[in-house]
DRENVO-41611 format. One record per residue (C-alpha): x, y, z; residue number from 0; residue in three letters. Coordinates in nm, 4 decimals. Layout:
BEGIN
        u        v        w mike lummi
        X        Y        Z  NUM   ala
...
***
This chain:
BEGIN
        u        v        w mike lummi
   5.8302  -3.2929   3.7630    0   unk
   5.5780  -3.3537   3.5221    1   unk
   5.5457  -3.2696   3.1891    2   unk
   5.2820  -3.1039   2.9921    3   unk
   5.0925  -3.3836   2.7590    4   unk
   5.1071  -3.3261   2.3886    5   unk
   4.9606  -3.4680   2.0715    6   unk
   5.1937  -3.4687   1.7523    7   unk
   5.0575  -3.4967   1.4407    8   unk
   5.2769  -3.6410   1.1604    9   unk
   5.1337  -3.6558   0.8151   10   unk
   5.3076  -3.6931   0.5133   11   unk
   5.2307  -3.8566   0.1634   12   unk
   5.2686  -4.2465   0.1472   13   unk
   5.6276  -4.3410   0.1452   14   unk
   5.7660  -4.0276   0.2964   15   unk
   5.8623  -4.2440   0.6407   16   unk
   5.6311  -4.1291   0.8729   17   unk
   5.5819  -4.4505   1.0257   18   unk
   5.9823  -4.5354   1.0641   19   unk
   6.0312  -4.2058   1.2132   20   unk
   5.7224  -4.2119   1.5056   21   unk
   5.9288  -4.5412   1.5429   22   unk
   6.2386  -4.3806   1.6234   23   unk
   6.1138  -4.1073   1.8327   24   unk
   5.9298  -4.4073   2.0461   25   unk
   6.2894  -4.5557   2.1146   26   unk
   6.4448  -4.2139   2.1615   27   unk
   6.2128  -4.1033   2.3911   28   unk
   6.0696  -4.2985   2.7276   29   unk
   5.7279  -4.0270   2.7926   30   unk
   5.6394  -4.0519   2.3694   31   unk
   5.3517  -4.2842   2.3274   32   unk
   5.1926  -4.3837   1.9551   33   unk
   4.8240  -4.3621   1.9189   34   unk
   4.6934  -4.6608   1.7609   35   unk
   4.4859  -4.5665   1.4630   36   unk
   4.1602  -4.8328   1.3564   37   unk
   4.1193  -4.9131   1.0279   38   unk
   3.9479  -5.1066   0.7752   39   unk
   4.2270  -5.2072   0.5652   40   unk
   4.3931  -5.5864   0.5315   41   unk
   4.6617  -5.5824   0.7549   42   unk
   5.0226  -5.5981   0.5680   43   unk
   5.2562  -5.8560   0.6321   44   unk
   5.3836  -5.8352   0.9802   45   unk
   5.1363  -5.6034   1.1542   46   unk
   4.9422  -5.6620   1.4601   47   unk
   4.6169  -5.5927   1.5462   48   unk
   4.6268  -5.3329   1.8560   49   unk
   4.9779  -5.2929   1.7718   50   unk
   5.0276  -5.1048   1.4544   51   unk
   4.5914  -5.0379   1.4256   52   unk
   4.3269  -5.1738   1.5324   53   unk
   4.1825  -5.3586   1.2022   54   unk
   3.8238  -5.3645   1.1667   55   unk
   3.5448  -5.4492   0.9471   56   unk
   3.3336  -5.1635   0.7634   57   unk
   3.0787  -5.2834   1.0279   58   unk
   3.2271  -5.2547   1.2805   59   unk
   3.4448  -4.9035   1.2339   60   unk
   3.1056  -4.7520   1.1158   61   unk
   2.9568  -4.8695   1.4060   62   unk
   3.2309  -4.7172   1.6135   63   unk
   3.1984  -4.3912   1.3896   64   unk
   2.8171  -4.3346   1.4906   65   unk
   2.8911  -4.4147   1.8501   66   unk
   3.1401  -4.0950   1.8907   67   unk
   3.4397  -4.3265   1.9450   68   unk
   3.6976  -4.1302   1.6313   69   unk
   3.7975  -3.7635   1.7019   70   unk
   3.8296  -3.8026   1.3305   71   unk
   3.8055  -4.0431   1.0798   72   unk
   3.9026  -4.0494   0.6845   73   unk
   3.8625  -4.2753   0.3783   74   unk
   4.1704  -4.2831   0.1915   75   unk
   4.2064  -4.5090  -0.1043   76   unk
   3.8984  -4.6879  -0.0301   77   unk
   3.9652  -4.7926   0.2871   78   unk
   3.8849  -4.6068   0.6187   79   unk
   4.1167  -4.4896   0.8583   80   unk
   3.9904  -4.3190   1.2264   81   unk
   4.1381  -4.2006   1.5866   82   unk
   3.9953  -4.3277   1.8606   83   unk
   3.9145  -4.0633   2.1136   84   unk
   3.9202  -4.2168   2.4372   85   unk
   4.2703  -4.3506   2.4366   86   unk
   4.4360  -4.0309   2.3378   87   unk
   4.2834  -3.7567   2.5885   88   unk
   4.3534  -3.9889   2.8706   89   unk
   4.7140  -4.0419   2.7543   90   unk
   4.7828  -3.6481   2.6608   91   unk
   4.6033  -3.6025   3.0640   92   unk
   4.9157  -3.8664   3.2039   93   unk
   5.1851  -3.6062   3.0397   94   unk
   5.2707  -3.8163   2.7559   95   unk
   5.3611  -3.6967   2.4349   96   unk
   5.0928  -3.9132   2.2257   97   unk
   5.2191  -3.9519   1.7875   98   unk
   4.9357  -3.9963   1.5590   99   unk
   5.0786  -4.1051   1.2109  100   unk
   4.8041  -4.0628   0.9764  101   unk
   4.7187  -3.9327   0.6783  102   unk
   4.7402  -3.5258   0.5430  103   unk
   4.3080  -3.5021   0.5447  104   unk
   4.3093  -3.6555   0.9179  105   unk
   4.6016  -3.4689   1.0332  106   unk
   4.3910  -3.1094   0.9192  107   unk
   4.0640  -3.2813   1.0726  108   unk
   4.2376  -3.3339   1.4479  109   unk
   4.4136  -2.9706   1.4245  110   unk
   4.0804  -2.8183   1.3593  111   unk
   3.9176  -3.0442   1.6440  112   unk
   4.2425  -2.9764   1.8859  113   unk
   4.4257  -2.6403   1.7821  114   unk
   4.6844  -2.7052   2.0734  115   unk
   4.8341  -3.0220   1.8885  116   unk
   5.1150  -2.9742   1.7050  117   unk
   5.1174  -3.0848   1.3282  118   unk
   5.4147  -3.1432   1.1385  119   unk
   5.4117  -3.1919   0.8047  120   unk
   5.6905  -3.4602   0.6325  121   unk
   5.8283  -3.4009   0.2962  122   unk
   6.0207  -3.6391   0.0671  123   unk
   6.3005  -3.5314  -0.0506  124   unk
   6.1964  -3.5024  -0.4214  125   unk
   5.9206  -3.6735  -0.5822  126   unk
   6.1619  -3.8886  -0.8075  127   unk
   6.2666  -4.0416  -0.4525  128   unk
   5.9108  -4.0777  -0.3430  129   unk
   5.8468  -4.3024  -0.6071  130   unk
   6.1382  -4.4675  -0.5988  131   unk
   6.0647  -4.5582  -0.2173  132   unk
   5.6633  -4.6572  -0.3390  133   unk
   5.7700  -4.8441  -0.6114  134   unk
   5.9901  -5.1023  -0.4025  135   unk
   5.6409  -5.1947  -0.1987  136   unk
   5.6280  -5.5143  -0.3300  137   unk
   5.2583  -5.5582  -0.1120  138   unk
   5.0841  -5.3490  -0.3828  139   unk
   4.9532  -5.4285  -0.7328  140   unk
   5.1544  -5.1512  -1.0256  141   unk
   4.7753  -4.9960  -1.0363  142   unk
   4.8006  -4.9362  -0.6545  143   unk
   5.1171  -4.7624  -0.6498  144   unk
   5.0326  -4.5531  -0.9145  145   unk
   4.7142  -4.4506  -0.7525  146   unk
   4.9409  -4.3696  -0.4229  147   unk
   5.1820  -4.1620  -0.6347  148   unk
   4.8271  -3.9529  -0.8141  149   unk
   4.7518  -3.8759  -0.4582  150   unk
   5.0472  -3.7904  -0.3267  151   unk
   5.1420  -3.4841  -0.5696  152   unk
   4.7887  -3.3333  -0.4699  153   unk
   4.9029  -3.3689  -0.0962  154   unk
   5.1732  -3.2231  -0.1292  155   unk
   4.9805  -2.8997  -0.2012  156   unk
   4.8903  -2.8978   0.1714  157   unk
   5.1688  -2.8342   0.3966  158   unk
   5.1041  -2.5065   0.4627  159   unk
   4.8240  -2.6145   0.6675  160   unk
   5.0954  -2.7307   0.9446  161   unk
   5.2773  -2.5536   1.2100  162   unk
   5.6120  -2.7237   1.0617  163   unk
   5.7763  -2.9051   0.7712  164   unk
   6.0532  -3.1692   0.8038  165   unk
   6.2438  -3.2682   0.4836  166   unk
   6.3159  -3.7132   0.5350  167   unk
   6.6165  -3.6796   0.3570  168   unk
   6.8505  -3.7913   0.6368  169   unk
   6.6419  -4.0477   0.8901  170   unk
   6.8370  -3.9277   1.1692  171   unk
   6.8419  -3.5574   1.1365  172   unk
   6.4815  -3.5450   1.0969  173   unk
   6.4232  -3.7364   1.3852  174   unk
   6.6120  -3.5034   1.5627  175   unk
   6.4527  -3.1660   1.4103  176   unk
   6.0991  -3.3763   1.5383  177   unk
   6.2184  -3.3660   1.8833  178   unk
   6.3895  -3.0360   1.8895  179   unk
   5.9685  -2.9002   1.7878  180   unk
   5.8220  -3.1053   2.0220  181   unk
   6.1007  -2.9922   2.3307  182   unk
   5.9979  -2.6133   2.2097  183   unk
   5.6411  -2.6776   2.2020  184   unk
   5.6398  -2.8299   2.5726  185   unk
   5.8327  -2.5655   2.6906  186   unk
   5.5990  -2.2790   2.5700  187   unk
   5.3954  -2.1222   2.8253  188   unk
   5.0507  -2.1527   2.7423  189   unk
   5.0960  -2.5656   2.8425  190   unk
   5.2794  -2.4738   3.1520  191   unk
   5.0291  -2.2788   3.3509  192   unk
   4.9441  -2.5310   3.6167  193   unk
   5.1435  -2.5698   3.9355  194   unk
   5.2003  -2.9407   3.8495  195   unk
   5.4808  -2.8882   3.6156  196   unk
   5.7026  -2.6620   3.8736  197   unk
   5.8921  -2.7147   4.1848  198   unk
   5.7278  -2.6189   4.4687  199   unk
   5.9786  -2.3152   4.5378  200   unk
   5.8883  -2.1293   4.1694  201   unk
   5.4805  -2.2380   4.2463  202   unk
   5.4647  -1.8634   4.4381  203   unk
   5.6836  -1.6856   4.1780  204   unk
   5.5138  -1.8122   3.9093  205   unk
   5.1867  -1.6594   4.0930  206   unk
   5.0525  -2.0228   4.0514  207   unk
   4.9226  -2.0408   4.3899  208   unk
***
């Protein structure tokens, strides 16, 4: 039977692992689909456009921006990051569960916008660690990483703002606590009042008729 669609929020400061994680929750997991975020941003070493984002010029995402295309967009240092809208109500509507990595100021911005999303928040496991993980980016300038480091102690300050908190200190256990929310959250029975996600023998039970 079908399941109920879902979209995951995972923010975290730079160099927490967000990304790696959504990646190993996309191998884990067949129905888990990543959302593809635009941005304006060079593209690092190795990423592909429509892959890993969609990389645009200021143009372009601002013309995208004034059409209604982002459920939510946000500059973050200097650059401009944004969710396109389209994509991810029509994949939540096919029961997927849809993962939007981004940033702590657009994870608040699509909770607000979507309260039924679930937004978990991703903590390093101390900040000497955190630094230690930006510092060996070696496709950033010293002044960059500092900059990253600045913004990340003030982001910190926001993770009561989530529904949960995952400490990265073991890649594979917080992979699993990820899951183990988003199992709970598809099982709770405000997304499961719809005779599409029971067997036809519970439909009259239910009083889904």
């Amino acid at each position: 039977m079908m399941k109920p669609g879902l979209a995951v929020v995972i923010s975290s400061p730079s160099g927490t692992g967000k990304t790696t994680i959504c990646r190993k929750l996309l191998e884990k997991h067949d129905d888990f689909q990543f959302s593809v975020s635009a941005t304006t941003r060079p593209a690092r070493q190795n990423e592909r456009d429509g892959i890993d984002y969609f990389f645009m010029t200021e143009n372009d995402f601002s013309r995208n921006k004034k059409a209604g295309n982002f459920i939510e967009t946000a500059k973050y240092l200097n650059h401009w990051y944004g969710t396109p809208i389209k994509q991810l109500k029509e994949t939540i509507a096919y029961g997927k569960v849809v993962l939007l990595d981004i940033d702590i100021q657009g994870g608040k911005s699509i909770k607000k916008i979507m309260p039924d999303a679930v937004a978990v928040f991703l903590m390093p496991p101390s900040m000497t660690e955190l630094k230690r993980r930006l510092k060996k980016r070696l496709t950033e300038t010293t002044e960059a990483q500092k900059k990253r480091i600045e913004t990340a102690a003030e982001e910190l300050k926001s993770w009561t703002e989530y529904d949960y908190i995952t400490v990265n200190n073991n890649l594979n256990a917080a992979v699993e606590q990820i899951s183990m929310i988003i199992k709970t959250e598809r099982l709770k029975t405000k997304r499961l009042n719809d005779k599409q996600y029971w067997k036809k023998s519970l439909i009259k039970l239910l009083g889904l008729e």
